[in-house]
C-alpha positions in Angstrom: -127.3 -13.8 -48.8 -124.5 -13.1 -46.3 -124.2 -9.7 -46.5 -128.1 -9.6 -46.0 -127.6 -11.7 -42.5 -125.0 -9.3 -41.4 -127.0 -6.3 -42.4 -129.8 -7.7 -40.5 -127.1 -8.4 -37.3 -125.8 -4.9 -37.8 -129.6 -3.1 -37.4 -130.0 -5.9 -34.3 -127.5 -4.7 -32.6 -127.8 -1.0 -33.5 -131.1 -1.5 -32.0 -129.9 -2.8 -28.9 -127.9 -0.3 -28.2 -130.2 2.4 -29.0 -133.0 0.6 -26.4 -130.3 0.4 -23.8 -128.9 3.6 -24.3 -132.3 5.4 -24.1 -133.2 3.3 -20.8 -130.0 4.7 -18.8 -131.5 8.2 -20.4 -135.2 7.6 -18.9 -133.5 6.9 -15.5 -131.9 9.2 -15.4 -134.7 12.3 -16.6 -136.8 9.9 -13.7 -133.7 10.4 -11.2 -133.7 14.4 -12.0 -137.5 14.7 -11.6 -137.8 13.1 -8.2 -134.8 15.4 -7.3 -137.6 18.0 -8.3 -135.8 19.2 -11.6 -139.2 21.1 -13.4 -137.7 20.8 -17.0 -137.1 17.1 -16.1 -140.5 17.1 -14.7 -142.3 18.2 -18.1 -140.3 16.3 -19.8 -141.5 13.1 -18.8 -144.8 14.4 -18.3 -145.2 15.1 -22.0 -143.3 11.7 -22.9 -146.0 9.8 -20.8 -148.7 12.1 -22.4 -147.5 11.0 -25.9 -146.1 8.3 -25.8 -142.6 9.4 -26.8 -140.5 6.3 -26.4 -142.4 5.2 -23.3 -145.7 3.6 -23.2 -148.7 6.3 -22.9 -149.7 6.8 -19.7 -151.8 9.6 -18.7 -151.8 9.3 -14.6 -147.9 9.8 -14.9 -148.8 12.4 -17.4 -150.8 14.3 -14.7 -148.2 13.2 -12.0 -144.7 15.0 -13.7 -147.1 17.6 -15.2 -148.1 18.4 -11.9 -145.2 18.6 -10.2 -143.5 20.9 -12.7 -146.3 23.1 -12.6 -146.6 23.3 -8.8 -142.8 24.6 -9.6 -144.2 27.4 -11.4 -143.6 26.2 -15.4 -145.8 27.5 -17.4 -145.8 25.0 -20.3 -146.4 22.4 -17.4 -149.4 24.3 -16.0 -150.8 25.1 -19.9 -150.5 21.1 -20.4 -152.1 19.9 -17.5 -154.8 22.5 -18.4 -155.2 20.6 -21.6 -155.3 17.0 -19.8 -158.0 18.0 -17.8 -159.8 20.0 -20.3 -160.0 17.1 -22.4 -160.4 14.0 -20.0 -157.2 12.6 -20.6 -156.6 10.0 -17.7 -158.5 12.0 -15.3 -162.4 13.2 -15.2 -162.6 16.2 -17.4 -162.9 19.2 -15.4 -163.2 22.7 -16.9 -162.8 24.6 -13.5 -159.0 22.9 -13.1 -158.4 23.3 -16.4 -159.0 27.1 -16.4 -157.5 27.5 -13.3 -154.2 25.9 -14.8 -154.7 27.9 -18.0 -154.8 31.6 -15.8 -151.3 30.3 -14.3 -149.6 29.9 -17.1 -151.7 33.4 -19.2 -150.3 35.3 -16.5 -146.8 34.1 -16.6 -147.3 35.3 -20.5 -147.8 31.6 -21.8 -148.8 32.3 -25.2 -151.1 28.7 -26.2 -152.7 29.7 -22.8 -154.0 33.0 -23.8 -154.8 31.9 -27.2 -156.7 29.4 -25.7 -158.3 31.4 -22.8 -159.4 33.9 -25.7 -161.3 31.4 -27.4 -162.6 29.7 -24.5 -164.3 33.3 -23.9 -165.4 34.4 -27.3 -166.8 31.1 -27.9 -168.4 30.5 -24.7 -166.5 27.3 -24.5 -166.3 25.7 -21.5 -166.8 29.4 -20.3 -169.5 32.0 -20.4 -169.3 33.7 -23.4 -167.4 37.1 -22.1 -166.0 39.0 -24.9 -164.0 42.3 -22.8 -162.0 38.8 -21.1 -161.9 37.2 -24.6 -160.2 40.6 -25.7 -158.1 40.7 -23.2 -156.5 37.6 -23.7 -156.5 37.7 -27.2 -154.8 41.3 -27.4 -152.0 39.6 -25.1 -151.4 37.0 -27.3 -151.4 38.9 -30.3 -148.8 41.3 -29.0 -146.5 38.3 -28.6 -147.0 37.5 -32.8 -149.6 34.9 -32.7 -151.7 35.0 -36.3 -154.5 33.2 -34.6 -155.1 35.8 -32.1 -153.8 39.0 -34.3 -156.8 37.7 -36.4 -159.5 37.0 -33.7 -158.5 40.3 -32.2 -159.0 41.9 -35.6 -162.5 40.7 -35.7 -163.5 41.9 -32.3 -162.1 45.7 -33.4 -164.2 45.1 -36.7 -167.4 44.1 -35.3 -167.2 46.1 -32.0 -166.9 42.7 -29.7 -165.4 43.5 -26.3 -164.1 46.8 -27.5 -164.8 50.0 -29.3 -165.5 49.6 -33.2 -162.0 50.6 -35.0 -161.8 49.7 -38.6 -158.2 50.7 -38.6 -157.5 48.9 -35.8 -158.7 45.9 -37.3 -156.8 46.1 -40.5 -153.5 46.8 -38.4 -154.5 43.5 -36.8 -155.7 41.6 -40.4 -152.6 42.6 -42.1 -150.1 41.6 -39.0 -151.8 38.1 -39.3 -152.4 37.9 -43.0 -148.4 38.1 -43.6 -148.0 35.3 -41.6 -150.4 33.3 -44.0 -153.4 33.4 -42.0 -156.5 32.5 -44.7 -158.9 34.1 -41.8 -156.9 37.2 -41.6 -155.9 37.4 -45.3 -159.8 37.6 -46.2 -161.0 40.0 -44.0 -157.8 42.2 -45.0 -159.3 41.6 -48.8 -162.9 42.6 -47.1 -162.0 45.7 -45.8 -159.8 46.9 -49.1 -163.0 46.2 -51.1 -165.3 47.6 -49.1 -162.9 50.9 -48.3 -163.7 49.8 -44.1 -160.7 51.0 -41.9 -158.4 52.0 -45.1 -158.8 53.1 -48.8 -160.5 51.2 -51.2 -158.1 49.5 -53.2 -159.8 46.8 -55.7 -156.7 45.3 -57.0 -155.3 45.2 -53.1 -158.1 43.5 -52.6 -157.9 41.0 -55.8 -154.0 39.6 -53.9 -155.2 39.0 -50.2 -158.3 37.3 -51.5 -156.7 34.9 -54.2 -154.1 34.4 -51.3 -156.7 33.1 -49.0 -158.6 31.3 -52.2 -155.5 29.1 -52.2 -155.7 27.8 -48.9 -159.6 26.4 -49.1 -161.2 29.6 -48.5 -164.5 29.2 -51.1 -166.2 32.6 -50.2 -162.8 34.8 -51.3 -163.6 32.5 -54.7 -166.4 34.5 -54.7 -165.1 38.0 -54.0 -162.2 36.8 -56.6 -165.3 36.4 -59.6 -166.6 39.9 -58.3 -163.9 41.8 -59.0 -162.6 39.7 -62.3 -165.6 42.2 -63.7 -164.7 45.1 -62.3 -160.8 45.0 -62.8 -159.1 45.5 -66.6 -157.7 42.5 -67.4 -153.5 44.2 -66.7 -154.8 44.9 -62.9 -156.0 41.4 -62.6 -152.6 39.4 -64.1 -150.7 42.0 -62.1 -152.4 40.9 -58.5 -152.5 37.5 -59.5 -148.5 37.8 -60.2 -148.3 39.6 -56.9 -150.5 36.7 -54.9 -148.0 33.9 -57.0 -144.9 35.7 -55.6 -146.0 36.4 -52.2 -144.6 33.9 -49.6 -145.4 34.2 -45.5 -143.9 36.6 -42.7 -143.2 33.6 -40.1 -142.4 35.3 -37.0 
């Protein structure tokens, strides 16, 4: 019983402390954002927009995020993009949340031109525009993001904003697929079945498939039972071997 009590005094106190100790560190990240510190700045504007150890507030949200972006920070000027995309403590309002998103795309903010491509292709918010969605997908892709490598990928295979280029595309599809993108991973198993934009390579096919199979995708299931009848039985437990081994690029 006593030790229990002084357990229980121990976690009190630690408590304490930790409240106190983290209310000297909130004034002082408040102290270094009035001073017009930008890191300071976001900081507190994503604690606000969280609610990481401070109660959620999105009009301080907008305030801190605001003033770092008007400093030129990127992230700040991508986040306040996504405040007012979505209506979060403010009316939502596309045309300032595209405007904040070009900011921060052409200071080579990666979410930004993700999100800029698929604002286009999707006509989202946007008319549909598929030479911008390229654009901005292409950028993003040349920075490593599976995402746009495999949105990009598509545009090259259906001809979307750019020239058709089947090669193109699988140079995309397989930059993706390694990093364990199910969307990439298939349409790298699509063109290796069908022989689009490289040889036609069965059992190639058989590993990206069963690899995007095992992340939910039902229509590689599909492909998978295809090719279980045109495979020999040693092709098939060799690409299934290869698709247990296989583990994820992350870039």
């Amino acid at each position: 019983m006593h030790s229990k009590k002084w357990l229980s005094s121990i976690l009190v106190v630690a408590l304490t402390i930790s409240h106190v100790v983290w209310a000297e560190q909130l004034d002082g990240l408040i102290k270094r954002a009035e001073r017009g510190d930008a890191s300071a700045q976001l900081d507190l504007g994503n604690r606000y927009a969280s609610g990481n150890e401070v109660p959620p507030d999105y009009h301080k949200a907008e305030k801190w995020l605001r003033a770092a972006a008007n400093h030129g920070n990127r992230q700040a000027q991508y986040q306040l993009g996504m405040l007012y995309m979505h209506g979060e403590g403010m009316p939502a309002d596309i045309n300032e949340a595209t405007n904040w998103f070009l900011k921060a795309a052409h200071q080579g903010d990666l979410p930004a031109q993700l999100t800029l491509g698929l604002m286009y292709a999707n006509g989202d918010g946007l008319p549909k525009h598929y030479q911008e969605a390229y654009r901005w997908f292409h950028k993003a892709a040349q920075q490593g993001h599976p995402v746009a490598q495999a949105d990009l990928g598509l545009m090259y295979i259906r001809g979307e904003g750019v020239a058709k280029n089947p090669m193109e595309a699988v140079k995309w599809f397989r930059s993706s697929a390694q990093q364990g993108n199910a969307i990439a991973q298939h349409h790298l198993g699509l063109c290796y079945y069908e022989g689009e934009g490289i040889d036609k390579d069965e059992q190639e096919a058989y590993v990206w498939f069963a690899l995007a199979a095992a992340q939910g995708d039902r229509d590689a299931h599909a492909f998978i039972y295809q090719l279980e009848t045109e495979l020999t039985a040693e092709q098939i437990a060799v690409a299934q071997k290869r698709a247990a081994a296989w583990s994820p690029n992350k870039k």
